[in-house]
gemmi code that builds the backbone of each chain (N, CA, C; Angstrom):
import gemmi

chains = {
    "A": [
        ("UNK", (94.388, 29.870, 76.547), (94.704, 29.124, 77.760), (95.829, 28.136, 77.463)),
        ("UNK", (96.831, 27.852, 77.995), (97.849, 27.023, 78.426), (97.515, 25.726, 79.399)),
        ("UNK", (98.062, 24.576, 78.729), (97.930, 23.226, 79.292), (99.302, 22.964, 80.164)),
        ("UNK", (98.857, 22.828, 81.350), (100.189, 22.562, 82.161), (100.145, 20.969, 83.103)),
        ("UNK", (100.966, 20.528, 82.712), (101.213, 18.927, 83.761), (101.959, 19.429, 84.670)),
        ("UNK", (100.989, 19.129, 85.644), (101.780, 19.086, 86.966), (102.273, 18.134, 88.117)),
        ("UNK", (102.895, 17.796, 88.612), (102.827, 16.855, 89.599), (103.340, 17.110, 91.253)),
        ("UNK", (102.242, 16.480, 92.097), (102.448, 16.810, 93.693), (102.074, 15.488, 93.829)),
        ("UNK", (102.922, 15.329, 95.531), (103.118, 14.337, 95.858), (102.930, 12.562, 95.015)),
        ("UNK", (103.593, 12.759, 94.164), (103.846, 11.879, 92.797), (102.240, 11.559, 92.315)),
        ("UNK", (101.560, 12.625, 92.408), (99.902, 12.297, 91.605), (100.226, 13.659, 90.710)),
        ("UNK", (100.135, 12.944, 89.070), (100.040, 13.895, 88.037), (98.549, 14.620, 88.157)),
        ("UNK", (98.672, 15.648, 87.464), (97.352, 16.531, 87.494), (97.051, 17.248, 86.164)),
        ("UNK", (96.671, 17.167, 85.343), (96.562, 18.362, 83.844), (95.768, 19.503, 84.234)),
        ("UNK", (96.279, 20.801, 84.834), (95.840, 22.113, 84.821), (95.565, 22.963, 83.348)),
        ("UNK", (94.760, 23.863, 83.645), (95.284, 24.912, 82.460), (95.270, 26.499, 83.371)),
        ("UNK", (95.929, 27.389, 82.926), (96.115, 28.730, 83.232), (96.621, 29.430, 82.081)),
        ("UNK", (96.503, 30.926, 82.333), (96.508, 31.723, 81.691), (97.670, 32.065, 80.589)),
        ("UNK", (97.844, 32.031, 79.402), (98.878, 32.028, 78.732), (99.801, 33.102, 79.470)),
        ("UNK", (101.284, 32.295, 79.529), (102.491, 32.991, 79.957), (102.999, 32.773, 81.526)),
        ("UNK", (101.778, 31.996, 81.915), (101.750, 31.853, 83.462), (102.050, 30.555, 83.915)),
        ("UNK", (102.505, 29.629, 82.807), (103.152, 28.458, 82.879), (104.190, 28.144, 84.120)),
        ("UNK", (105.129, 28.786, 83.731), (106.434, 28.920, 85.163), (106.070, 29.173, 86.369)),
        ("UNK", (104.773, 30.527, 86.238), (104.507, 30.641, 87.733), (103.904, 29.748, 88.174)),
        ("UNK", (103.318, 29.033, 87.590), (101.839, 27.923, 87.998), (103.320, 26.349, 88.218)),
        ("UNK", (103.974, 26.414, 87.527), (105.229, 25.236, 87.668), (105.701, 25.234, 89.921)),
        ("UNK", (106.473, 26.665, 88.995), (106.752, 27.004, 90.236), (106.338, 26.974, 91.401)),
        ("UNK", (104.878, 27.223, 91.706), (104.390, 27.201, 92.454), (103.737, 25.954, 92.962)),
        ("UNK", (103.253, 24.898, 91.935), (103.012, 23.212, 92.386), (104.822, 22.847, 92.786)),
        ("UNK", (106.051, 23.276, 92.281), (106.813, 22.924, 93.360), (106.900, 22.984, 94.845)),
        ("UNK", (106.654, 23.985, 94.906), (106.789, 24.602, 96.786), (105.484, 23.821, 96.982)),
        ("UNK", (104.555, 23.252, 96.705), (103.476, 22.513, 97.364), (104.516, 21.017, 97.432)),
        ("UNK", (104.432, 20.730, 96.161), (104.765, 19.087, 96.441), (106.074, 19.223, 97.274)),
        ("UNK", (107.187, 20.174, 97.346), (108.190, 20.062, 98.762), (107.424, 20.040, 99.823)),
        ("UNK", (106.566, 20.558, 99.683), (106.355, 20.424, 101.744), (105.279, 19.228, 101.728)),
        ("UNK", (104.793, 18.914, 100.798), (104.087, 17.164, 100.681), (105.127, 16.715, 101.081)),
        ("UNK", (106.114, 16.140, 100.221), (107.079, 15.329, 100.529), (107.597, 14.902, 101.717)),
        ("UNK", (107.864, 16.666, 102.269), (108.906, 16.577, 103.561), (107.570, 15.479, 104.607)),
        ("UNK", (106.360, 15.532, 104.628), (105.867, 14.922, 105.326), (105.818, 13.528, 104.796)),
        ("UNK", (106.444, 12.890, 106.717), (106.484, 11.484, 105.987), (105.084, 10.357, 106.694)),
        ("UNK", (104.887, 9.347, 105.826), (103.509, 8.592, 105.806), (102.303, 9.208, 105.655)),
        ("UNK", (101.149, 8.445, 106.108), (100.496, 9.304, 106.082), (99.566, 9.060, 104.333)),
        ("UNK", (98.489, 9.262, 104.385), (97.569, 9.254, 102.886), (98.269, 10.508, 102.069)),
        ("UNK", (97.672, 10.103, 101.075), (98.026, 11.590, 100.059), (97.252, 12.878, 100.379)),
        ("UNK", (96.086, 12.290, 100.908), (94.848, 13.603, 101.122), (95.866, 13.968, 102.533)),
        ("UNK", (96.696, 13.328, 103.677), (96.896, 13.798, 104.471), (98.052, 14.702, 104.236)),
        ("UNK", (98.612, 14.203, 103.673), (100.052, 14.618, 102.762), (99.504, 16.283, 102.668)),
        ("UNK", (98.849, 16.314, 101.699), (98.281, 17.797, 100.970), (97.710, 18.585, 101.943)),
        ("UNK", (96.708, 17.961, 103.107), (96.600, 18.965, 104.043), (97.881, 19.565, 104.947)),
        ("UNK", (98.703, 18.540, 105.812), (99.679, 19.366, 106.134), (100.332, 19.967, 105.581)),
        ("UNK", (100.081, 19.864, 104.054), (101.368, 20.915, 103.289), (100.557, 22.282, 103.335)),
        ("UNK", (99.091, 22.440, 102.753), (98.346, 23.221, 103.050), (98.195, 24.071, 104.203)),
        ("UNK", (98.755, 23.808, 105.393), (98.511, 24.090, 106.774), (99.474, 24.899, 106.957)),
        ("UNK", (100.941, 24.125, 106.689), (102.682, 24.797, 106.511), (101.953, 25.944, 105.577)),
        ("UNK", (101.572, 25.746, 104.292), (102.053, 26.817, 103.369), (101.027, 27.738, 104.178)),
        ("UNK", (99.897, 27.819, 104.669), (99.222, 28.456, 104.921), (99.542, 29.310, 106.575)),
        ("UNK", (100.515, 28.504, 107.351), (101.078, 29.514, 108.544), (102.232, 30.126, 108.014)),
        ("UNK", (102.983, 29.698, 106.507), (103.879, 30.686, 106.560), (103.311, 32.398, 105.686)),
        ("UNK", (102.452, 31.956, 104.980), (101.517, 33.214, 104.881), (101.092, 34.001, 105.419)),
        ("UNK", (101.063, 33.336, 106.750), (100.369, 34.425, 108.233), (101.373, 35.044, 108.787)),
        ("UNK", (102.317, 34.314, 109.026), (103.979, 34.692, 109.472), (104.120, 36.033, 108.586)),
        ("UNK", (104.215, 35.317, 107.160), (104.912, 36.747, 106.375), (104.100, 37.869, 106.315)),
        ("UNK", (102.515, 37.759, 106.799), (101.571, 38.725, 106.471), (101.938, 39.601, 107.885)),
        ("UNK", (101.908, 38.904, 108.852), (102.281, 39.510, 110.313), (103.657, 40.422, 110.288)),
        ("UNK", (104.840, 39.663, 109.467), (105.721, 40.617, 109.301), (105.353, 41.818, 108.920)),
        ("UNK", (104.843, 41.686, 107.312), (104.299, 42.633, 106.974), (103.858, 43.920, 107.542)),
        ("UNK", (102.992, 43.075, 108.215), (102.210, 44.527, 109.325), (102.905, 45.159, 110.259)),
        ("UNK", (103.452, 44.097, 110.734), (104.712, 45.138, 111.739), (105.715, 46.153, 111.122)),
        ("UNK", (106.139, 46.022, 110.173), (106.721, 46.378, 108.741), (106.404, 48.064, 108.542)),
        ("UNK", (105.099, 47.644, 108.695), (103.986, 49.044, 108.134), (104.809, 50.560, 109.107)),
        ("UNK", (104.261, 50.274, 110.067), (104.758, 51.751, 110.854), (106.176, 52.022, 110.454)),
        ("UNK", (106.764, 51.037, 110.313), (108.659, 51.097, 110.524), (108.517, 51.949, 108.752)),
        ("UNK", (107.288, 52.011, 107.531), (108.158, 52.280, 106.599), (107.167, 53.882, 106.283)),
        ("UNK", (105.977, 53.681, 107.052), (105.644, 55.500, 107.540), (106.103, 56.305, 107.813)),
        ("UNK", (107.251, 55.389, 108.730), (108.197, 56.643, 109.498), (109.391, 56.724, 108.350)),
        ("UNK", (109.932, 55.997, 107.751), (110.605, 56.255, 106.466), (110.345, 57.223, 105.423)),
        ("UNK", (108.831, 56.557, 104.945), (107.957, 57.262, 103.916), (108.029, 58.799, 104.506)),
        ("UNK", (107.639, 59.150, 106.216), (107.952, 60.505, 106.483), (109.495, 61.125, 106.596)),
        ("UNK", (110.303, 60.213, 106.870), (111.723, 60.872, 106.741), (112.300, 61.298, 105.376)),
        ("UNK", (111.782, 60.390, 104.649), (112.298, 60.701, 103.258), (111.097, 62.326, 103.034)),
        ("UNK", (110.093, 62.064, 103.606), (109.361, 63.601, 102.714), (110.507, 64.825, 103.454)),
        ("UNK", (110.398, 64.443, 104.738), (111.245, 65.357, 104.886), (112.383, 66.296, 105.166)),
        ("UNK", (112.912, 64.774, 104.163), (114.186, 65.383, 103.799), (114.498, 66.346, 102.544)),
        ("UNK", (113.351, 65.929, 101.860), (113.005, 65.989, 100.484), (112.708, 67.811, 100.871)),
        ("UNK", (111.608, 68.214, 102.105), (111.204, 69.307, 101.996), (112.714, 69.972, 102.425)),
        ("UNK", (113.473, 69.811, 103.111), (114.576, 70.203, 103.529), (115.566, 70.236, 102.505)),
        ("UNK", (115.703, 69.793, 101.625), (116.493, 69.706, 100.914), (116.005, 70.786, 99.846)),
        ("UNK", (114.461, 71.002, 99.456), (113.748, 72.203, 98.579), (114.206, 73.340, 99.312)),
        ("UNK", (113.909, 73.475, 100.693), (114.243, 74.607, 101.348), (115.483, 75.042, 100.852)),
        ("UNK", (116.714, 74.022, 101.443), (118.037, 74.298, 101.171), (118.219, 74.891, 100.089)),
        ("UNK", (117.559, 74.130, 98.951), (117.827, 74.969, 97.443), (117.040, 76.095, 97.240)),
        ("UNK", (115.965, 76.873, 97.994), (115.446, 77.757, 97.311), (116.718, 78.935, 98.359)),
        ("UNK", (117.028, 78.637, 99.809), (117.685, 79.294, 100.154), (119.510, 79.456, 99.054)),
        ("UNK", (119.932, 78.602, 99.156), (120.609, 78.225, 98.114), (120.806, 79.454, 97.079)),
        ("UNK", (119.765, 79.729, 95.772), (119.157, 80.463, 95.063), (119.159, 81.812, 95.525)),
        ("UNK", (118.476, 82.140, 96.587), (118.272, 83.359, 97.364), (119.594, 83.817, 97.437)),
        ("UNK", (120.677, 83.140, 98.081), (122.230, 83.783, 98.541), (122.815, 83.966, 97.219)),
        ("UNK", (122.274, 83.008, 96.317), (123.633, 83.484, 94.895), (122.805, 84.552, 94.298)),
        ("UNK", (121.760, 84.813, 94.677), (120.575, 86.356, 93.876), (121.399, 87.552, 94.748)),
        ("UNK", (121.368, 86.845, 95.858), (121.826, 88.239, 96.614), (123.623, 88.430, 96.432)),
        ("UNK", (123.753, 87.476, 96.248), (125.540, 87.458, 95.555), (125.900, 88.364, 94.548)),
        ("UNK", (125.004, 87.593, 93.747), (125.158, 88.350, 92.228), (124.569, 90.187, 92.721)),
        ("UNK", (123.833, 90.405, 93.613), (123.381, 91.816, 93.018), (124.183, 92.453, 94.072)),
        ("UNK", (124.764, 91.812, 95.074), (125.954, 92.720, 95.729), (127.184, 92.752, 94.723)),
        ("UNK", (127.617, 91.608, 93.973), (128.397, 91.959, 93.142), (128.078, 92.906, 91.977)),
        ("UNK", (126.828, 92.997, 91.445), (126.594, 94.463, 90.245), (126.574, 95.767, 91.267)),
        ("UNK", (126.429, 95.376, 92.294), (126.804, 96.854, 93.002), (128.280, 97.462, 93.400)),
        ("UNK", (129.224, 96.514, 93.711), (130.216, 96.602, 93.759), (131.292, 96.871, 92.695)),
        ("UNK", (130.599, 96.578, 91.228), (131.088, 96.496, 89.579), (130.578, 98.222, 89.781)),
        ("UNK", (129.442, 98.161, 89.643), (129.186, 99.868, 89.574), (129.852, 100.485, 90.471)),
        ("UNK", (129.945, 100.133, 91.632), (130.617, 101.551, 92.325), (132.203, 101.596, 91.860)),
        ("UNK", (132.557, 100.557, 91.411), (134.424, 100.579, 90.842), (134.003, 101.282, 89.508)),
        ("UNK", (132.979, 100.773, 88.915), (132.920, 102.094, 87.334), (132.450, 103.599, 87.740)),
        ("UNK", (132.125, 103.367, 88.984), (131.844, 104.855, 88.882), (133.034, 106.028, 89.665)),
        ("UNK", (134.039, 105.104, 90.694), (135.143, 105.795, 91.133), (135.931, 105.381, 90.184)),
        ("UNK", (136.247, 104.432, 88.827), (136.974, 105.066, 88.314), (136.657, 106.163, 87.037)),
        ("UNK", (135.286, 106.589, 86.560), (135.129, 107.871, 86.667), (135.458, 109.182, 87.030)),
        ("UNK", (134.947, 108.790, 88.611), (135.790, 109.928, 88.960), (136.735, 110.106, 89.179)),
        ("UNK", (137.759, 108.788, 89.317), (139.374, 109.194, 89.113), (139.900, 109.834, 87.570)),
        ("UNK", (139.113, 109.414, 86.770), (139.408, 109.429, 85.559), (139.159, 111.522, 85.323)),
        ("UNK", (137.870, 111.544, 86.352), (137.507, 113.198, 85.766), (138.518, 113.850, 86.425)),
        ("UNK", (138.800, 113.502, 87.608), (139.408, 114.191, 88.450), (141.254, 114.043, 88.308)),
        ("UNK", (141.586, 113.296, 87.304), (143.313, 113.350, 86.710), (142.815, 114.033, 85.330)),
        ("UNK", (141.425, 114.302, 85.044), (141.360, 115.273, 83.828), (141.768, 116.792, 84.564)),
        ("UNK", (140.699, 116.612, 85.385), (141.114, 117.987, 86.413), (142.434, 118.565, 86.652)),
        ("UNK", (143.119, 117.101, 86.926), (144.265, 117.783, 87.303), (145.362, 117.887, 86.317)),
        ("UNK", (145.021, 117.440, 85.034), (146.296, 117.220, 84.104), (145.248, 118.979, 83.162)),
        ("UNK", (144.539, 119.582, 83.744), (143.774, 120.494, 82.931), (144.523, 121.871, 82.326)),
        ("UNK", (144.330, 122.725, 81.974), (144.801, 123.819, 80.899), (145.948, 124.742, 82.403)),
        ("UNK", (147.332, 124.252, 82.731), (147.765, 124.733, 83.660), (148.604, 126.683, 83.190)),
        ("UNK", (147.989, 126.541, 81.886), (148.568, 128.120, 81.705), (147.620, 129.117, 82.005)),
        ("UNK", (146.394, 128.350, 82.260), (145.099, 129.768, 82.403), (145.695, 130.284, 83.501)),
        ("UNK", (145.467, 131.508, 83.826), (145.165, 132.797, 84.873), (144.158, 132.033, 85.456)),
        ("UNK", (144.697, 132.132, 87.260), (143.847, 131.970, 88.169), (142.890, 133.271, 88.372)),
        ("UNK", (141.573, 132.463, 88.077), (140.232, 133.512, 88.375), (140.032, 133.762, 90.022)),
        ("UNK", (139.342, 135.076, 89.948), (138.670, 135.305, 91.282), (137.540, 134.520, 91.609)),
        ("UNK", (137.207, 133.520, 92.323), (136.278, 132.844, 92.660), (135.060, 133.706, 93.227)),
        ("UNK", (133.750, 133.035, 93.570), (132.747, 134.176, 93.867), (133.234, 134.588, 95.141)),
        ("UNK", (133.571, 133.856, 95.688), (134.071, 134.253, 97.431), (135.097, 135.266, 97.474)),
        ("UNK", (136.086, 135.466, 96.579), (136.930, 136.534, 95.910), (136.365, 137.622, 95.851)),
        ("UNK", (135.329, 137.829, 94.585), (134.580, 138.762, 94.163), (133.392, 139.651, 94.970)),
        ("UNK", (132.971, 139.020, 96.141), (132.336, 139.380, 97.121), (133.065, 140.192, 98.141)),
        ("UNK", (134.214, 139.476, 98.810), (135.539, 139.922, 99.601), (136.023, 141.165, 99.052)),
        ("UNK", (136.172, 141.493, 97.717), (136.603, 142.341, 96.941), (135.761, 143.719, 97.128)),
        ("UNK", (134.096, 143.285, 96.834), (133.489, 143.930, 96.972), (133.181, 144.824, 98.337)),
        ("UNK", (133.550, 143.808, 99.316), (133.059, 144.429, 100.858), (134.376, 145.612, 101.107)),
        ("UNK", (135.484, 144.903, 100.336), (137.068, 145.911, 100.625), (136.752, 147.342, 99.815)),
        ("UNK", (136.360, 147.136, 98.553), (135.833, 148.584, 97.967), (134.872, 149.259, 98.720)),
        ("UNK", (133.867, 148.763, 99.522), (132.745, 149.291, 99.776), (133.565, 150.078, 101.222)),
        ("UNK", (134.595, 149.334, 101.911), (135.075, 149.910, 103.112), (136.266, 151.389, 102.736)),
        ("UNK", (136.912, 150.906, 101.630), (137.683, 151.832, 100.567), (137.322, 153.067, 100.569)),
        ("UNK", (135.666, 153.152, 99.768), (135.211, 154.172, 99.228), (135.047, 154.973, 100.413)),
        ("UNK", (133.979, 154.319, 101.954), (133.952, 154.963, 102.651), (135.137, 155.694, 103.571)),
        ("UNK", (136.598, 155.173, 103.258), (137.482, 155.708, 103.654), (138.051, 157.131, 103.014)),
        ("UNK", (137.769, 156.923, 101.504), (138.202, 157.947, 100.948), (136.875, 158.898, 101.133)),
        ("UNK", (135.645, 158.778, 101.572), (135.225, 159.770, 101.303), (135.126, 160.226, 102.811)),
        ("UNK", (135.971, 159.635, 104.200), (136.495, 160.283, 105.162), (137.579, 161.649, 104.864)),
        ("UNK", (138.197, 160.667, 104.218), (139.164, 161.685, 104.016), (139.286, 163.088, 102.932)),
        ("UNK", (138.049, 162.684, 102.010), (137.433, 164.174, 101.292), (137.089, 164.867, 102.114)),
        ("UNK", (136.420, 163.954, 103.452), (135.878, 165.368, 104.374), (136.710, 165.976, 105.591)),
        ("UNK", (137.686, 165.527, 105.134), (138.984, 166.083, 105.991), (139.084, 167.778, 105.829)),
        ("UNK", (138.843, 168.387, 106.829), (138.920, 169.861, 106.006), (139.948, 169.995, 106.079)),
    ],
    "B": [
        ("UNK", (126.372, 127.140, 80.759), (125.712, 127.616, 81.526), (126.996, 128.263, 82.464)),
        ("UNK", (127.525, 126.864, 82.894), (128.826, 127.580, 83.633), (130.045, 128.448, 82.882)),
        ("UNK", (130.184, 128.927, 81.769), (130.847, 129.865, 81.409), (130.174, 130.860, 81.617)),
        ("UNK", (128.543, 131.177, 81.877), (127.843, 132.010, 82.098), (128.356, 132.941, 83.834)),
        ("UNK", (128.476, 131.679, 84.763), (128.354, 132.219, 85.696), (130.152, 132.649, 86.109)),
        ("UNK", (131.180, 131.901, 85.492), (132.458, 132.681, 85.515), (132.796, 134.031, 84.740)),
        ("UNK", (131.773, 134.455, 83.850), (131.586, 135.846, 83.593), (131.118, 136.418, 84.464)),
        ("UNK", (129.879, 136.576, 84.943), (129.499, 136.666, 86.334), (130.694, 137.125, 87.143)),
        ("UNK", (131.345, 136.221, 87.647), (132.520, 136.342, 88.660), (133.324, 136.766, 88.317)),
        ("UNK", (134.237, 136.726, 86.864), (134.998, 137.466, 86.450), (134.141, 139.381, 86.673)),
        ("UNK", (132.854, 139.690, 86.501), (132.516, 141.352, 86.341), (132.361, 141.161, 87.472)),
        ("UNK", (132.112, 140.676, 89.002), (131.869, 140.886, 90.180), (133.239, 141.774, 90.759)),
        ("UNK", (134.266, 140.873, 90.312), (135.883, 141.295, 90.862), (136.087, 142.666, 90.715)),
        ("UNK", (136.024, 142.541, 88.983), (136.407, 143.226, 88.072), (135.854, 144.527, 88.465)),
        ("UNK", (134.294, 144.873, 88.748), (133.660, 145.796, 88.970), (134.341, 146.570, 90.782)),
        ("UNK", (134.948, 145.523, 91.096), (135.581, 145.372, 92.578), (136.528, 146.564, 92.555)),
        ("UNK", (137.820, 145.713, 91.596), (138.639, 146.259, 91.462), (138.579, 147.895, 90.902)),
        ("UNK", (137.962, 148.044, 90.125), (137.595, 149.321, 89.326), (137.115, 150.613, 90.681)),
        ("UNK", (136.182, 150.019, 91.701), (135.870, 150.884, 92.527), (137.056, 151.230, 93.563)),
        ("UNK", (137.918, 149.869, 93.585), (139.213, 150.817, 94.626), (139.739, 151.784, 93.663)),
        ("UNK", (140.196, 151.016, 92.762), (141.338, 152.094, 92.017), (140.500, 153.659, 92.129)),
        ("UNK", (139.299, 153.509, 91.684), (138.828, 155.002, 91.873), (138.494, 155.432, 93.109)),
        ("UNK", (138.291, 154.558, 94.188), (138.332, 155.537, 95.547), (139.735, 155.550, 96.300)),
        ("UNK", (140.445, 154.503, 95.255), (142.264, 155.418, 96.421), (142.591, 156.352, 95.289)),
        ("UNK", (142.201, 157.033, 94.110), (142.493, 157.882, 93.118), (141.751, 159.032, 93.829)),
        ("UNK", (140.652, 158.744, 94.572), (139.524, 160.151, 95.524), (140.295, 160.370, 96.414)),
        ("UNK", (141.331, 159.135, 97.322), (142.124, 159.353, 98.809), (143.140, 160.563, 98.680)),
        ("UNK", (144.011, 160.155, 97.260), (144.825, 160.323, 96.835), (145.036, 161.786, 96.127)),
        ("UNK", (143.938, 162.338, 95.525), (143.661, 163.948, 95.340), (143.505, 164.845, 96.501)),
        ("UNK", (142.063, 163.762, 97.501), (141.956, 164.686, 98.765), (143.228, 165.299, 99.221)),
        ("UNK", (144.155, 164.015, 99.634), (145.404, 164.149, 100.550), (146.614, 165.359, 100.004)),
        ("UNK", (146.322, 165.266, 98.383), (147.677, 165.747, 97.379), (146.720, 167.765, 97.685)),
        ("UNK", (145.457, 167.521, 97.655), (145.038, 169.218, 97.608), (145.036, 169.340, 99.083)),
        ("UNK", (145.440, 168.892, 99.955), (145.523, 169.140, 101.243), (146.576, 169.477, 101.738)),
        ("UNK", (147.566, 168.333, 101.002), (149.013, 169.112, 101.548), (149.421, 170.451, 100.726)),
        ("UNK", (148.479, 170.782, 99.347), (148.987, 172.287, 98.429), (148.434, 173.185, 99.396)),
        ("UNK", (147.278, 173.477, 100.166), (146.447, 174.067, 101.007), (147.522, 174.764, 102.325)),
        ("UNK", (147.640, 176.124, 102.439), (148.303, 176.781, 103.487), (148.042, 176.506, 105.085)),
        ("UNK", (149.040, 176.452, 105.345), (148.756, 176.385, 107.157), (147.463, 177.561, 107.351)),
        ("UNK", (146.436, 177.148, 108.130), (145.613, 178.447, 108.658), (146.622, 179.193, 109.602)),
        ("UNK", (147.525, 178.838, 110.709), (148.431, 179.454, 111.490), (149.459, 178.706, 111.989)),
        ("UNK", (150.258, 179.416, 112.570), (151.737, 178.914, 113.327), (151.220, 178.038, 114.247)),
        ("UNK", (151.335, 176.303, 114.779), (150.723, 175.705, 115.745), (150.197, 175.086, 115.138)),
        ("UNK", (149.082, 175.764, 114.393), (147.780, 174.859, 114.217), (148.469, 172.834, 113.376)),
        ("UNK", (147.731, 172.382, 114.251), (148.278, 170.828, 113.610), (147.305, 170.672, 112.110)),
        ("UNK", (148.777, 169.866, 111.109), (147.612, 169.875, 109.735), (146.430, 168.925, 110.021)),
        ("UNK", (146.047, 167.979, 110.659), (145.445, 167.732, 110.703), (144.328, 167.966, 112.009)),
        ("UNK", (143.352, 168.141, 111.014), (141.807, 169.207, 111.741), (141.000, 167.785, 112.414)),
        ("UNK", (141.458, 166.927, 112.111), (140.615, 165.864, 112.925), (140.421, 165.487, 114.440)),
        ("UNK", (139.655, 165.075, 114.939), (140.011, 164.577, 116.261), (141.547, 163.231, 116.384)),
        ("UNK", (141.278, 163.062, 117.628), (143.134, 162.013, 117.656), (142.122, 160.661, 117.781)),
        ("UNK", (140.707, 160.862, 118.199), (139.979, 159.589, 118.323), (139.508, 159.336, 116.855)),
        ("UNK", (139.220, 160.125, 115.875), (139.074, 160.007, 114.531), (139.815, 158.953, 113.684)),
        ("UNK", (141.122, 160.341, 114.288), (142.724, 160.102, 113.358), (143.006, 157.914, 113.799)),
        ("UNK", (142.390, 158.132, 114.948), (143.233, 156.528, 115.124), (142.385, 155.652, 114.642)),
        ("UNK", (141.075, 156.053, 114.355), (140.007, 154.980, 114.297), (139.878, 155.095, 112.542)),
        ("UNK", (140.480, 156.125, 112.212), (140.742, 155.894, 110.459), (142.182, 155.181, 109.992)),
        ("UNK", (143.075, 155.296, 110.936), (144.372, 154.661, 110.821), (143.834, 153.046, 110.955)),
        ("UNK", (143.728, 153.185, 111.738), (142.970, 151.396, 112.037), (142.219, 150.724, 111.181)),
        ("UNK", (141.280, 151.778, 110.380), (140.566, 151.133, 109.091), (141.203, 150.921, 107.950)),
        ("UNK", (142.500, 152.026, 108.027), (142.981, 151.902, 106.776), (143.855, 150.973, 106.564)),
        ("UNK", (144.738, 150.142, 108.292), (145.607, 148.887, 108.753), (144.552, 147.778, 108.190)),
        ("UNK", (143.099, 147.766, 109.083), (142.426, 146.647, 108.629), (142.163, 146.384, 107.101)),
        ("UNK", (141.901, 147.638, 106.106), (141.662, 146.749, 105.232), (142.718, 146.628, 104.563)),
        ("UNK", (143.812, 147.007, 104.486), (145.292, 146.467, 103.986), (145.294, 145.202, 104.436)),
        ("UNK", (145.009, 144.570, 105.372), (145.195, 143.724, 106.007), (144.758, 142.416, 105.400)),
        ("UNK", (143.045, 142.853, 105.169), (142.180, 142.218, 104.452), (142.657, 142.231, 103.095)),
        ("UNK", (142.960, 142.957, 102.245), (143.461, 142.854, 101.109), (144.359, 141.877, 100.864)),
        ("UNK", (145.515, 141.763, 101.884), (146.702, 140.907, 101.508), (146.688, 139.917, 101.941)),
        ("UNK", (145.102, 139.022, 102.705), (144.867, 137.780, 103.410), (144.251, 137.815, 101.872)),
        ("UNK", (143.450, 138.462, 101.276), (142.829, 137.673, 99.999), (143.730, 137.458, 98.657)),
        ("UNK", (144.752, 138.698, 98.694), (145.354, 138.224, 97.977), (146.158, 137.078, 97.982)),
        ("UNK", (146.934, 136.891, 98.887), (147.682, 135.152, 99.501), (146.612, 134.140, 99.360)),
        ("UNK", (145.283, 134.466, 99.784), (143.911, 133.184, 99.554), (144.613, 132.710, 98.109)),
        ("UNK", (143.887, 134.104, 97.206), (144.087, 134.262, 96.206), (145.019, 133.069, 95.310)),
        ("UNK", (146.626, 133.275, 95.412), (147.518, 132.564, 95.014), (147.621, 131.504, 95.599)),
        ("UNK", (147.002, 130.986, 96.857), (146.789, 129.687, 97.124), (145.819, 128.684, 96.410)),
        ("UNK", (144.985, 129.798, 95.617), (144.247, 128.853, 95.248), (143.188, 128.769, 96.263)),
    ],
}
model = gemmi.Model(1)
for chain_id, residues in chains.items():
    chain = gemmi.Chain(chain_id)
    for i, (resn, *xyz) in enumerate(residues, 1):
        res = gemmi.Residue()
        res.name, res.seqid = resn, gemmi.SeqId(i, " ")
        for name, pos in zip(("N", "CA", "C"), xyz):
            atom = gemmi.Atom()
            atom.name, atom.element = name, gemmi.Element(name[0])
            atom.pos, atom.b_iso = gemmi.Position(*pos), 0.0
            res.add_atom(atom)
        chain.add_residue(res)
    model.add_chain(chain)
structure = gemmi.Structure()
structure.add_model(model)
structure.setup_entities()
């Protein structure tokens, strides 16, 4: 415990309080003995009650603020949540567009590796072995076939030519 | 696999080709022992066919010339 001298309305007093709480306990017999003071005449016991009375309506004052206070910082306390949820939203949407960014862009990477592939097969194609003999394709070889088959039956009209 | 099936297509032709050459080599005897063959008589036309025959074999033999040289042009087109 801590020994503190104090003085209000010029009557010393020897308190004690809690170690470290010196200043506040100072401090606080100031703001009493100011509003002693400001009252003028009057006993000392009267002195201390009106200061008591002051300090005690401005307590009610600030407590009343207070309360009025209250709703005004609910509606804060709720603006800030939800801004807060709005702002999570924003970022998970956020997230979502650069996911979908990124995988339209690996789709767009693949389809350029894969046409240039096929540009790549297809200037193989065309830079390919240009001395071969053009083959009969199956569509050739079929065509071919239907012309012999009309052929034969021509010539064997004309075997039976007497 | 696919060198498999351009053999294939190469003996499809191939087998093609082989059957004209031997049925205009059959046209081509008929016609040659036909013209060695004597008139039966003074008049008689060499040919014993009907004229609805004669035109409807002329016509086959236009069409598939015809056909031949649209595949061959395919052909060199590619």
């Amino acid at each position: 415990m801590a020994d503190v001298k104090l003085t209000i309305a010029g009557r010393p007093y020897d308190v004690h309080c809690a170690d470290g709480q010196e200043a506040q306990l100072i401090h606080l017999a100031s703001l009493v003995d100011a509003k002693a003071r400001g009252i003028q005449g009057g006993t000392e016991v009267r002195q201390l009650l009106f200061a008591a009375l002051m300090l005690a309506d401005e307590t009610q004052e600030a407590q009343t603020k207070a309360g009025s206070a209250e709703p005004q910082l609910d509606s804060l306390r709720a603006a800030i949540a939800l801004a807060e949820s709005r702002e999570a939203a924003a970022r998970d949407e956020l997230r979502a567009a650069v996911s979908r960014e990124s995988a339209a862009l690996d789709q767009v990477k693949q389809a350029a590796a894969r046409e240039a592939a096929l540009t790549a097969e297809i200037e193989k194609l065309r830079q390919g072995p240009p001395a071969a003999p053009r083959r009969a394709g199956p569509d050739h070889g079929r065509a071919l076939g239907q012309i012999a088959d009309r052929i034969e039956e021509l010539a064997a009209k004309v075997e039976q030519i007497p | 696999m696919r060198c498999y099936a351009l053999v294939m297509e190469l003996d499809e032709a191939s087998l093609a080709i082989g059957r004209i050459e031997r049925a205009l080599s059959r046209m081509e005897k008929a016609l040659t022992d036909r013209a060695a063959r004597p008139a039966l008589a003074p008049g008689v036309s060499a040919t014993a066919l009907p004229a609805a025959d004669q035109s409807a074999l002329k016509a086959e033999v236009a069409a598939v010339i015809g056909e031949l040289d649209r595949l061959i042009a395919e052909a060199e087109r590619g």
